[in-house]
C-alpha positions as CSV (number, residue, x, y, z in Angstrom):
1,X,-21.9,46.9,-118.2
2,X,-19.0,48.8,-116.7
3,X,-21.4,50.5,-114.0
4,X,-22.4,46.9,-113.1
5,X,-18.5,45.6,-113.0
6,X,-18.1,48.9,-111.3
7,X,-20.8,48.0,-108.5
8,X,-19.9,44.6,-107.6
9,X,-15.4,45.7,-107.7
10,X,-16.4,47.7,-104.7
11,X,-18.6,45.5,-103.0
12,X,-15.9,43.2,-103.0
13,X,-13.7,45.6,-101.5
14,X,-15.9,46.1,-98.7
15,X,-16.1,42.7,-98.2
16,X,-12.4,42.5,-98.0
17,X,-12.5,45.5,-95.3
18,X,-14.9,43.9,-93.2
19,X,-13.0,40.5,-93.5
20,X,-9.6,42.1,-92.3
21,X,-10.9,43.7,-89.8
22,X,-12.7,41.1,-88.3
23,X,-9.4,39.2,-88.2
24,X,-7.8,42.2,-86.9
25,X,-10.0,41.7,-83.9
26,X,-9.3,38.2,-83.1
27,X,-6.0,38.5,-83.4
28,X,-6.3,40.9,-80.4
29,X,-8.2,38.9,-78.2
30,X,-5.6,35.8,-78.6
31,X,-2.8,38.2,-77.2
32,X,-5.0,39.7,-75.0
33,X,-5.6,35.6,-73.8
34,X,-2.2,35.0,-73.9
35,X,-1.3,37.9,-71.7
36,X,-4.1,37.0,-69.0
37,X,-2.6,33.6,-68.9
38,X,0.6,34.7,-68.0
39,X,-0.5,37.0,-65.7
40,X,-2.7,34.7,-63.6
41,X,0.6,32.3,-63.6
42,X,2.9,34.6,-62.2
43,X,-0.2,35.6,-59.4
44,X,-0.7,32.0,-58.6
45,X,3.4,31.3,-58.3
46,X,3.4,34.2,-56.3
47,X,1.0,33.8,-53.7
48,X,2.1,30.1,-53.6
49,X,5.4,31.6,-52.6
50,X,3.5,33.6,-50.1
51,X,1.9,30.6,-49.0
52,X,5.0,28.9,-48.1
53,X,6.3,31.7,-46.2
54,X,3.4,31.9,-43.8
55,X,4.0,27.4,-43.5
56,X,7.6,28.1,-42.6
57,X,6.7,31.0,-40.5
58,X,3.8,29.1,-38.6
59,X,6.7,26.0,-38.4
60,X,8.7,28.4,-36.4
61,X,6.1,29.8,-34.5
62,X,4.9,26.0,-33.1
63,X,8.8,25.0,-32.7
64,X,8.6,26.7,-29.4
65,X,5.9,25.1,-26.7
66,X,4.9,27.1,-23.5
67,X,5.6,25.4,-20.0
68,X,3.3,26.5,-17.0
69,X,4.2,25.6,-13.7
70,X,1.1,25.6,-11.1
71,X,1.4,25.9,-7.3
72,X,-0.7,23.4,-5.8
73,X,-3.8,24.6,-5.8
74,X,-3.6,23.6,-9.7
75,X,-4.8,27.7,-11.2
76,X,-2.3,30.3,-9.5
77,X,0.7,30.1,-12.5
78,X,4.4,30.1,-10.7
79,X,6.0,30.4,-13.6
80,X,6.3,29.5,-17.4
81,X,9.3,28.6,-19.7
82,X,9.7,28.6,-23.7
83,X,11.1,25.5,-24.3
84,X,12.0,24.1,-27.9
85,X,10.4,21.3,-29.4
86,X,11.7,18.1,-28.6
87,X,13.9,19.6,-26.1
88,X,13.6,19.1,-22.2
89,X,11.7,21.5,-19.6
90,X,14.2,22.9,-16.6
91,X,12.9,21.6,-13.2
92,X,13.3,24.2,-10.3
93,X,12.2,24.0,-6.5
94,X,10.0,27.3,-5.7
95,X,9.3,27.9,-1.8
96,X,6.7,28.4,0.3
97,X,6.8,29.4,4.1
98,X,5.4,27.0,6.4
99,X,5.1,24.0,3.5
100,X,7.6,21.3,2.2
101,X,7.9,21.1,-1.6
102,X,6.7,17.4,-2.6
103,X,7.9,17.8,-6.0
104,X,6.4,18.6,-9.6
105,X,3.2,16.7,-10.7
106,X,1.9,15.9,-14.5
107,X,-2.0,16.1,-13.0
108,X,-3.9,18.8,-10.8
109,X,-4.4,15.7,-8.0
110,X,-0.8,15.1,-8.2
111,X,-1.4,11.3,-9.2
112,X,1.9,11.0,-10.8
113,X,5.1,12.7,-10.8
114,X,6.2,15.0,-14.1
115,X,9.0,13.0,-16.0
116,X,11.6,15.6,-16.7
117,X,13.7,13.2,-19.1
118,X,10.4,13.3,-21.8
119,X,11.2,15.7,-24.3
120,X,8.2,18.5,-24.5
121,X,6.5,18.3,-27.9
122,X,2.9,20.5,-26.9
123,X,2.0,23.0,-24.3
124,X,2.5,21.4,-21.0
125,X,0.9,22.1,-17.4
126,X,3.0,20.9,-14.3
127,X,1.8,21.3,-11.3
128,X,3.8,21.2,-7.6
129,X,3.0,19.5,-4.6
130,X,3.1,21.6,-0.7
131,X,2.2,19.9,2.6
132,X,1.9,21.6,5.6
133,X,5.6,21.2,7.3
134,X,4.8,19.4,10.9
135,X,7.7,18.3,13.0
136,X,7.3,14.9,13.8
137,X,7.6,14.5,17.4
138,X,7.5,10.7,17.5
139,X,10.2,8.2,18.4
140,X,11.3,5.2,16.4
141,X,13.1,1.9,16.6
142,X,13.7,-1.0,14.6
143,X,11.8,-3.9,15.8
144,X,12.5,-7.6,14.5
145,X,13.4,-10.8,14.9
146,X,16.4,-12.8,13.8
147,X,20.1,-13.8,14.8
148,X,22.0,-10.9,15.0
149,X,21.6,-9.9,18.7
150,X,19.9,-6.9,18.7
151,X,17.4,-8.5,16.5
152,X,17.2,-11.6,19.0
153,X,16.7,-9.5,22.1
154,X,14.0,-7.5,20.2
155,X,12.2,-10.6,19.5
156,X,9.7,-8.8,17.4
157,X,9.3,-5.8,19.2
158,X,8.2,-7.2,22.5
159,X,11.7,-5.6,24.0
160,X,12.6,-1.7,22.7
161,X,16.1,-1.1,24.5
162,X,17.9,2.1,24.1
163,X,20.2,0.7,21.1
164,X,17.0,0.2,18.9
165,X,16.1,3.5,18.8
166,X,16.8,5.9,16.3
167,X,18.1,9.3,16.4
168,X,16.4,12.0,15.1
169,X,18.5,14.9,13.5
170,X,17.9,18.7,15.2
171,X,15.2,20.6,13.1
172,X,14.4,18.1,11.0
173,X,12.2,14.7,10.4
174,X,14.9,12.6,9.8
175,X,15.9,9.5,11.8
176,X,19.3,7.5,11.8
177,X,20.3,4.1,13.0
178,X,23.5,2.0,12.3
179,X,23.3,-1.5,13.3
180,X,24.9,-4.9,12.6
181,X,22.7,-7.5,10.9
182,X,22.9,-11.4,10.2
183,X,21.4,-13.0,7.2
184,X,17.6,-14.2,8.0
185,X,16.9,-11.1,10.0
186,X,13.3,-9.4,9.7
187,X,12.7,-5.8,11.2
188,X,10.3,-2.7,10.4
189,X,10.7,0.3,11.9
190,X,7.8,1.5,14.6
191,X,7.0,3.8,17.8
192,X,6.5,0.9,20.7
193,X,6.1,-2.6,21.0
194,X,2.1,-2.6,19.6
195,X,4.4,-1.4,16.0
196,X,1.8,1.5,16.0
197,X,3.1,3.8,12.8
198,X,5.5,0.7,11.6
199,X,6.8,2.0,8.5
200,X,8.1,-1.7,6.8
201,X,9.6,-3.1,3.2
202,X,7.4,-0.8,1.1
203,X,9.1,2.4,2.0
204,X,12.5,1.4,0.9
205,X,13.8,3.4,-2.0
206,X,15.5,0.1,-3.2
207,X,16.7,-3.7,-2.2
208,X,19.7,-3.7,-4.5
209,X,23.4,-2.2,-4.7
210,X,25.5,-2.5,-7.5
211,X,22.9,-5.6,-8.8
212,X,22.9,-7.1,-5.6
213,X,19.9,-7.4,-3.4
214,X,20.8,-6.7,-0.3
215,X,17.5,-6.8,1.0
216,X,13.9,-8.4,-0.1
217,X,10.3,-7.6,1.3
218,X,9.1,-10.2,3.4
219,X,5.5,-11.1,5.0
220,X,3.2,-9.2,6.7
221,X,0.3,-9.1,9.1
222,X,-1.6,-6.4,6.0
223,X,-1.9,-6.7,2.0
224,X,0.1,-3.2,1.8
225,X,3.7,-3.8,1.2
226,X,4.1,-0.7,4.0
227,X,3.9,-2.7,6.5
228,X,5.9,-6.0,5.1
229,X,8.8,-7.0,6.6
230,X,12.4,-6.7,5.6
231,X,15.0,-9.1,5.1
232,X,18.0,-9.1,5.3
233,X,19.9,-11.2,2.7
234,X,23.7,-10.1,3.2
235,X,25.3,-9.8,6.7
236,X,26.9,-7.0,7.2
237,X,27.0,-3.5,9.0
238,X,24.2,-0.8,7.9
239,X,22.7,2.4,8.5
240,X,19.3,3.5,8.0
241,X,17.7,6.6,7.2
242,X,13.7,7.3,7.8
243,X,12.6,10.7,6.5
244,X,9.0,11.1,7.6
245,X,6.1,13.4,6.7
246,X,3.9,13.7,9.2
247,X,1.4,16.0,7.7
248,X,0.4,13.8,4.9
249,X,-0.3,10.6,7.2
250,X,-3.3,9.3,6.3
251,X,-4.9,6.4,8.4
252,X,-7.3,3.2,7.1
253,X,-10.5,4.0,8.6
254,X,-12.1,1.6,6.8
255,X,-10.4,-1.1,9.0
256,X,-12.9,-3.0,11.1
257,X,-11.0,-3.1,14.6
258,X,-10.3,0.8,13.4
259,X,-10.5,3.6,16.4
260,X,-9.5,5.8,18.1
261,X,-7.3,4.6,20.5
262,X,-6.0,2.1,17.9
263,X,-5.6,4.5,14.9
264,X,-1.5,4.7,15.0
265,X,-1.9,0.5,14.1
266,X,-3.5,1.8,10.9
267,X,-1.5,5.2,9.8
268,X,0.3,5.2,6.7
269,X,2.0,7.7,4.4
270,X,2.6,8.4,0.5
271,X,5.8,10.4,1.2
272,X,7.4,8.8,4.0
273,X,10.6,6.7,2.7
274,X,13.8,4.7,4.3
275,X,17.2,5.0,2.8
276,X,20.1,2.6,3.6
277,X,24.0,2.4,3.6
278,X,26.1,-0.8,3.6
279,X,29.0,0.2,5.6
280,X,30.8,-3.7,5.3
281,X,30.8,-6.0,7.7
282,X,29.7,-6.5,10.8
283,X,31.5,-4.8,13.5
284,X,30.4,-6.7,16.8
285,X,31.1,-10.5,17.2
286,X,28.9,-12.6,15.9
287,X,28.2,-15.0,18.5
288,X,26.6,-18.8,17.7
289,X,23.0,-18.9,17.8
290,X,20.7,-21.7,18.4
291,X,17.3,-22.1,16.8
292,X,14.8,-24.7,18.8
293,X,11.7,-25.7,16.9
294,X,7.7,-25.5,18.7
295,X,4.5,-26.8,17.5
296,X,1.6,-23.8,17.5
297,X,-2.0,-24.5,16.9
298,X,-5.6,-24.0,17.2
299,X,-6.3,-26.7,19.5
300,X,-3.0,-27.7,20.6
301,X,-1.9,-24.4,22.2
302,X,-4.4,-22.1,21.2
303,X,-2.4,-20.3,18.8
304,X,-0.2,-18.7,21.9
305,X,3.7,-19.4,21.5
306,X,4.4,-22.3,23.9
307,X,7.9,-22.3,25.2
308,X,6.9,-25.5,26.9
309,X,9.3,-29.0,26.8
310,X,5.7,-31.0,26.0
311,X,5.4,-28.7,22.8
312,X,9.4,-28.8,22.2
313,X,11.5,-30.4,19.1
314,X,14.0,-32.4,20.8
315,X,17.4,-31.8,18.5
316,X,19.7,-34.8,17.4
317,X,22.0,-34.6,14.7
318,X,20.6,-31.8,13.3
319,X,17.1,-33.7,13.1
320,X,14.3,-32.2,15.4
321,X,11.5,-34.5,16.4
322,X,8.4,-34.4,18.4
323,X,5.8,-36.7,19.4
324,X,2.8,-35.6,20.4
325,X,-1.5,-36.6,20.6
326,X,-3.4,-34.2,18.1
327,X,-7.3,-34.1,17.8
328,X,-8.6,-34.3,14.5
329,X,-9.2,-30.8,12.4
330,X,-6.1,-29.1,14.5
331,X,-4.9,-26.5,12.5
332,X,-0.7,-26.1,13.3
333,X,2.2,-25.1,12.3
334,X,5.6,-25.1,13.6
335,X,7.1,-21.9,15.1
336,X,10.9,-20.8,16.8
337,X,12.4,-19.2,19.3
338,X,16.4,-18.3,18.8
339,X,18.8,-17.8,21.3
340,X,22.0,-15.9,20.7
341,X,24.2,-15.7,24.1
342,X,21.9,-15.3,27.2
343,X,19.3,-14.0,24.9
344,X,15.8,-15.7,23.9
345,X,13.9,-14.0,21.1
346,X,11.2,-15.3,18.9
347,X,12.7,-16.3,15.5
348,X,11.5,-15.9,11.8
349,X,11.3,-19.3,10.7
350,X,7.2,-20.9,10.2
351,X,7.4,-24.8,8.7
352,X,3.9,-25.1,6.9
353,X,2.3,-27.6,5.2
354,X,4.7,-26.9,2.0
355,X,7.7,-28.3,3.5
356,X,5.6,-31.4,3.8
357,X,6.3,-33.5,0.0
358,X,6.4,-37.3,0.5
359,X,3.5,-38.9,-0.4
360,X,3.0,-41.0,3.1
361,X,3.2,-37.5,5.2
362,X,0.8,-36.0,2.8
363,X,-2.0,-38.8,3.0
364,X,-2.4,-37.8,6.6
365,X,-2.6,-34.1,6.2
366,X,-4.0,-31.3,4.7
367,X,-3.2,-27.9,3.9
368,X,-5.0,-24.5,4.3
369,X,-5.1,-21.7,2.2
370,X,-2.3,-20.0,4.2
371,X,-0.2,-23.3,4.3
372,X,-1.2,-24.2,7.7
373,X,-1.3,-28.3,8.6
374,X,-4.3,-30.3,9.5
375,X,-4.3,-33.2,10.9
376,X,-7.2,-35.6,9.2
377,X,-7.6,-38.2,12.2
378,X,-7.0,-37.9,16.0
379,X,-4.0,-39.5,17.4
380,X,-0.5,-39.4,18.5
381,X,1.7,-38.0,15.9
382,X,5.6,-37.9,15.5
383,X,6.9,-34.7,13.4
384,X,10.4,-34.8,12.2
385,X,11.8,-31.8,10.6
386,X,15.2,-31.6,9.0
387,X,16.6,-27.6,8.5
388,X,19.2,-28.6,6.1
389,X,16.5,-29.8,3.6
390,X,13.4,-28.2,4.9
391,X,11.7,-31.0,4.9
392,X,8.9,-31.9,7.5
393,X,7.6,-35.9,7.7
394,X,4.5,-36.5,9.7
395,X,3.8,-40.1,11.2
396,X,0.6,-41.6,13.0
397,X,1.7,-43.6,15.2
């Protein structure tokens, strides 16, 4: 019995061994656990740390943006410059012998200049614009019509005296003219009386001073603003400045009365540009001018400019009148002439059918697309104009 009691005390014990040391072992893997844990934490903490150094570092790398100037031909690199983000790139003028710098482009066909003022937030490519540098050897004058009397005696460029040309500066394509002008006047600037090269309101580098426009773009024979006219709204004493690059004329071949012999009617350029000065006012007399009023038409005169008494506006009180036998479908209008002193000029003053507005007038005419008059039924007419309001009556009589 004590053998047996014996027996089963020590298999008890073992039990108890084996029990302990099985929780021993655990024991050790929770710490071991435990200890992993912590590891991985401080890895992971670490490399996020690591992490944000390379974002702050790559933040500072792309806080700096590369600026590559191109010459013209839009590969060979001029030049580059680091420039901050958001802040602006430095504009320079590089040099070329034999070419004229055009200034700094944002595209390879130099369809629009670079804007300097926009701050630089990417890589950017600029690219510069050369033309070949030509003297111009031409000659220009202002050509116009209008009150003042060198724009009467020009009478739209069908007189070129010596005081409408302008004078070109030594070694370079700049011309100059200083000239008195009245209110109403119209002028381009051109080579001879045929206005070959005219360079007109589109090439002004502004109309205004100090908010005042001193100048607006008038009418013209083409759809191109180059070759409108300018006019003059303030009286006054100016000078004029043409800068001209001749060797980046371009001409409209596509014209169909385009050729050779009439290819200066139809040159242009992209560069060319006037500048003006308003020097106060005008510094000749101004001498009374008078303005006498002519029917032109289709029929009536064959569209030629009539300084004939049978096609005159007689003047009384300020009311011009004319009666005169019209054929039914005559297209017309009613054109000027201005005389200032012993000069004669044509004048810049057209009454079309948009001065016509009271009803009885407008039941016996009608209007083209261009605001010319036609006259619905032959007969003999009576046209009264009146300047002060611009109003034009027509009567069948």
């Amino acid at each position: 019995m004590k053998k047996r009691n014996m027996k089963w005390k020590a298999a008890a014990l073992l039990a108890c061994l084996f029990v302990l040391a099985g929780c021993g072992k655990d024991a050790g893997k929770t710490d071991d656990v435990q200890n992993d844990g912590n590891s991985q934490n401080e890895q992971d903490t670490q490399q996020g740390a690591q992490d944000g150094n390379q974002d702050t570092d790559q933040e500072n790398e792309t806080s700096t943006f590369t600026v590559t100037f191109y010459d013209n031909d839009g590969t060979t690199v001029l030049s580059t410059q680091d420039v901050a983000s958001g802040e602006l790139a430095e504009e320079y003028t590089p040099e070329k012998d034999g070419e004229l710098f055009m200034g700094w482009f944002g595209t390879p066909s130099h369809t629009h200049e670079f804007d300097f003022s926009t701050p630089i937030t990417a890589d950017t490519d600029v690219f510069a614009g050369f033309m070949e540098n030509v003297e111009d050897t031409r000659t220009f004058a202002i050509v116009g019509s209008g009150t003042s009397p060198l724009m009467a005696e020009s009478s739209w460029g069908k007189v070129i005296n010596e005081e409408h040309y302008m004078t070109k500066s030594e070694g370079e394509n700049v011309y100059t003219i200083t000239v008195d002008l009245c209110e109403g006047d119209e002028f381009q600037f051109a080579i001879d009386t045929a206005w070959c090269n005219q360079r007109g309101g589109g090439y002004l580098t502004t109309t205004e001073l100090d908010g005042t426009a001193y100048f607006t773009v008038s009418g013209g024979l083409s759809d191109s603003t180059l070759k409108s006219n300018i006019k003059c709204a303030v009286s006054g004493n100016y000078t004029f400045t043409l800068y001209t690059y001749p060797g980046a004329d371009v001409y409209d071949t596509s014209a169909s009365t385009y050729s050779e012999e009439t290819k200066e009617n139809y040159n242009s350029n992209p560069y060319d540009r006037i500048e003006w000065t308003y020097n106060g006012e005008m510094t000749g007399e101004v001498q009374e001018s008078v303005t006498t009023y002519y029917i032109k038409g289709a029929v009536i005169t064959n569209w030629e400019d009539r300084y004939d008494e049978m096609y005159e506006f007689k003047e009384e009180n300020g009311i011009h009148t004319l009666t005169i036998d019209l054929e039914e479908g005559d297209e017309f209008l009613l054109t000027t002439l201005v005389t200032v002193g012993d000069t004669s000029g044509v004048g810049n003053e057209y009454v079309r059918y948009t001065n016509i507005t009271d009803e009885a007038s407008l039941a016996l005419v009608d209007g083209t697309a261009n605001a010319n008059i036609i006259v619905k039924q032959s007969g003999t007419y009576t046209l009264t104009y009146d300047p002060a309001s611009t109003e034009l009556t027509v009567v069948l009589n």
